[in-house]
C-alpha positions as CSV (number, residue, x, y, z in Angstrom):
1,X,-9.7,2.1,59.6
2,X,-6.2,1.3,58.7
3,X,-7.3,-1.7,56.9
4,X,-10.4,0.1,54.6
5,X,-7.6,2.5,53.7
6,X,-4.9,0.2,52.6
7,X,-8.4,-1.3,50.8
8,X,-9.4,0.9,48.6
9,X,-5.8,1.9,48.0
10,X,-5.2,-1.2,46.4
11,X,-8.1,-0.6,44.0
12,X,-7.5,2.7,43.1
13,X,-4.2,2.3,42.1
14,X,-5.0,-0.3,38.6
15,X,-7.8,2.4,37.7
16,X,-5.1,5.1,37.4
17,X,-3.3,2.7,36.0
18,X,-5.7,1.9,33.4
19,X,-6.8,5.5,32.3
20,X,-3.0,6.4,31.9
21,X,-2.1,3.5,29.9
22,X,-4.7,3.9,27.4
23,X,-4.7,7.0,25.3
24,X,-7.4,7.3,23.0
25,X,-7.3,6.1,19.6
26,X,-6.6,8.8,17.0
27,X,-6.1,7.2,13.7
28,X,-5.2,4.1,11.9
29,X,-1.9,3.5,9.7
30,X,-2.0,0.6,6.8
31,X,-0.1,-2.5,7.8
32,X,0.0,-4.1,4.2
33,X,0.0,-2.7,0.6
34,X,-0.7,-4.9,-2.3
35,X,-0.1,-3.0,-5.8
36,X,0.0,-0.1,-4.2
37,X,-3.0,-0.1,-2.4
38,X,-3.5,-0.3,1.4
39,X,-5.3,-3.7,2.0
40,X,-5.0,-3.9,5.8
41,X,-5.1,-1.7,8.9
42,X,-4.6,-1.1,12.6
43,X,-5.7,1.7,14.9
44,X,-2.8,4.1,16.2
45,X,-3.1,5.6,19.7
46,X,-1.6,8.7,21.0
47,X,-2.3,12.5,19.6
48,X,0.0,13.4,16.5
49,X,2.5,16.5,16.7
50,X,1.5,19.0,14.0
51,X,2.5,20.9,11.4
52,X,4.4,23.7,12.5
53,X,5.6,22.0,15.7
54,X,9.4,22.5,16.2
55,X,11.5,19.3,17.5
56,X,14.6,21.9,17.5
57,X,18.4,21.4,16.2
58,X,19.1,19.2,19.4
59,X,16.6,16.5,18.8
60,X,17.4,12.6,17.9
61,X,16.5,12.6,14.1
62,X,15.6,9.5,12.7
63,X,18.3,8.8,10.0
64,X,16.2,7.9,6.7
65,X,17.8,4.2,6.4
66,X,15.9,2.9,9.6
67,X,12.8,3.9,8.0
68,X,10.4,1.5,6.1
69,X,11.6,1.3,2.5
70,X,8.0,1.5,1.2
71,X,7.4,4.8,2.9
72,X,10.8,6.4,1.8
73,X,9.3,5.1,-1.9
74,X,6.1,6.1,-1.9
75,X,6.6,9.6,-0.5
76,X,10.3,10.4,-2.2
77,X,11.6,11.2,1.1
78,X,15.2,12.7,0.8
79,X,17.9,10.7,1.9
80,X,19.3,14.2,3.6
81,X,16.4,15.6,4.9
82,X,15.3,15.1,8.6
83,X,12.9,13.1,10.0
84,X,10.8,11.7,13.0
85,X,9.4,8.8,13.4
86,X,7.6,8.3,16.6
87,X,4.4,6.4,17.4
88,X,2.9,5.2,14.2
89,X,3.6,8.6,11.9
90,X,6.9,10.0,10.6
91,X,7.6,13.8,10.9
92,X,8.6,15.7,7.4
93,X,11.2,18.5,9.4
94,X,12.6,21.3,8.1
95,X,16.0,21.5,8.2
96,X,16.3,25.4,7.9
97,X,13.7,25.6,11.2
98,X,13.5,22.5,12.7
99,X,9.5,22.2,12.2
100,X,7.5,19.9,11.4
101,X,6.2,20.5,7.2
102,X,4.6,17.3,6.9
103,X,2.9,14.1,9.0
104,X,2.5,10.5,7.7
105,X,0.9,7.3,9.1
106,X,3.6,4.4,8.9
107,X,2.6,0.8,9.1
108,X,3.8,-0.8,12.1
């Protein structure tokens, strides 16, 4: 008995595994831009937060000079305004409320 047990233990344990690991694919991001047009992709996993969300005043901003200079470009982010960049997108926050006002892909 002991030994059925410790059994089907051992195979249970990689399928939880799996299913956790792998959150479903919710999007792609462009990976390369040539004349301003996105010529390559990759899929992006995990679920986006949305506008409206609030990350709060106590959250770890990401500072707009570690972002990719072609994003900071193309959208005319402000080099004061707050930002999160988590997962493949990078959250538009508003300073004044701390919510999110606006969600981009980023290549990765």
């Amino acid at each position: 008995m002991r030994t059925m047990l410790f059994a089907l233990s051992a195979v249970a344990v990689p399928l939880a595994t799996t299913a956790i690991a792998s959150p479903p694919v919710t999007g792609e991001v462009c990976t390369k831009y040539k004349n301003g047009t996105c010529v390559s992709t990759h899929k992006v996993r995990g679920t986006p937060y949305k506008v409206g969300y609030v990350f709060g005043p106590t959250y770890n901003y990401t500072p707009v000079t570690d972002l990719p200079q072609t994003v900071v470009v193309q959208n005319h982010l402000n080099p004061q305004g707050r930002y999160v960049y988590s997962n493949g997108y990078l959250y538009v926050v508003d300073p004044s409320n701390y919510a999110v006002t606006q969600v981009i892909t980023v290549p990765q």
